[in-house]
C-alpha positions as CSV (number, residue, x, y, z in Angstrom):
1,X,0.0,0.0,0.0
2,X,2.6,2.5,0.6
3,X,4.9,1.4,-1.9
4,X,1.9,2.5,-4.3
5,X,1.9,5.6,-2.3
6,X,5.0,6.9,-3.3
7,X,4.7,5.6,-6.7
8,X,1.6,7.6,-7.4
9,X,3.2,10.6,-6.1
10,X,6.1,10.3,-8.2
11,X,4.1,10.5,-11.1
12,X,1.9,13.3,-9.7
13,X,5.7,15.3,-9.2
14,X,6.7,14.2,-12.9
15,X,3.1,15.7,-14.5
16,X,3.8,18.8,-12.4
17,X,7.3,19.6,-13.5
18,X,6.1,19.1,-17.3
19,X,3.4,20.9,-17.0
20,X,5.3,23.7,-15.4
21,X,6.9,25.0,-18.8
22,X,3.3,26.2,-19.7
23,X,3.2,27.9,-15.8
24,X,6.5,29.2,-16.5
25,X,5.6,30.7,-19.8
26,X,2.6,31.9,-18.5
27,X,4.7,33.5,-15.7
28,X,7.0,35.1,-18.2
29,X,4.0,36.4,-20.2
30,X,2.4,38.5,-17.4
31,X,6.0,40.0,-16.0
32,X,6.9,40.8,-19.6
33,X,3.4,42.7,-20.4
34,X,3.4,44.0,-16.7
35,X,-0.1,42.7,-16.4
36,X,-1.9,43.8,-13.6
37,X,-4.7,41.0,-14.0
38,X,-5.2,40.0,-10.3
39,X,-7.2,37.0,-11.1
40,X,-4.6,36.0,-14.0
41,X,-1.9,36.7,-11.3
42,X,-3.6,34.9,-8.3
43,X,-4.8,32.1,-10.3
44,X,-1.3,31.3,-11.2
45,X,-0.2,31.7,-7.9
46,X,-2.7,29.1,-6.3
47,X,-1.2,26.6,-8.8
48,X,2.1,27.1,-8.1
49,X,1.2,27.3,-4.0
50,X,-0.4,23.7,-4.9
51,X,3.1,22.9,-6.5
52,X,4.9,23.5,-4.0
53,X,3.8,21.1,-2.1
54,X,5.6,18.6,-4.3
55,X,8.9,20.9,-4.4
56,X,8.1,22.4,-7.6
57,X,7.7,25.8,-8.8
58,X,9.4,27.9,-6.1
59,X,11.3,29.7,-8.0
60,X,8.5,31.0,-10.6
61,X,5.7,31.3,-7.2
62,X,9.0,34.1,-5.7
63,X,9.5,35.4,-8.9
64,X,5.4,36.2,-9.7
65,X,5.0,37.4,-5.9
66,X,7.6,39.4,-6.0
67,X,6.4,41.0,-8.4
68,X,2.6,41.1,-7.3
69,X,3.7,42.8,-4.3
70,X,5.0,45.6,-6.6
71,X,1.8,46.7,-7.2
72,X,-0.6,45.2,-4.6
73,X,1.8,44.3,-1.5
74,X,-1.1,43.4,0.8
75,X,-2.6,40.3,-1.1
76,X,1.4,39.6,-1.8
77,X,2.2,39.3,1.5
78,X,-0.7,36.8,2.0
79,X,0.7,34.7,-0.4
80,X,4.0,34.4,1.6
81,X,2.5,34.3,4.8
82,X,0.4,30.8,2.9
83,X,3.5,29.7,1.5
84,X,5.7,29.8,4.6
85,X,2.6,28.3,6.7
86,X,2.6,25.3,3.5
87,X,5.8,24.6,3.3
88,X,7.7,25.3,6.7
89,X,8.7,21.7,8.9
């Protein structure tokens, strides 16, 4: 049973790091056109919170919030507050 476990989430870790060249494109798209789309912005940034979780995305979730908080620092700072709170142990 736990042998399937880990299996599963192996895969699960390999679907998210292919799938995150399209997040990381995405990513690239809104920094580069300085979009200020907050539900463009904070949909992406739920997705990479969730990918975190499996160690992936960390760099592109700083990166986007970093930016965010350029322009809207207090919804920013709740994503950092999330993230620490997700990932800290």
């Amino acid at each position: 049973m736990l042998d399937e476990i880990v299996a599963r989430l192996k895969d699960l870790k390999k679907q998210m790091e292919n799938e995150l060249t399209y997040i990381r494109q995405e990513v690239k798209d809104i920094l580069k056109s300085k979009s200020r789309a907050v539900d463009r912005i904070e949909k992406t940034l739920d997705v990479l919170l969730n990918y975190s979780q499996m160690g992936v995305g960390e760099k592109e979730f700083k990166r986007l919030n970093a930016y965010y908080a350029s322009f809207n620092p207090e919804n920013a700072k709740f994503y950092v507050d999330y993230y620490k709170e997700m990932n800290k142990g």
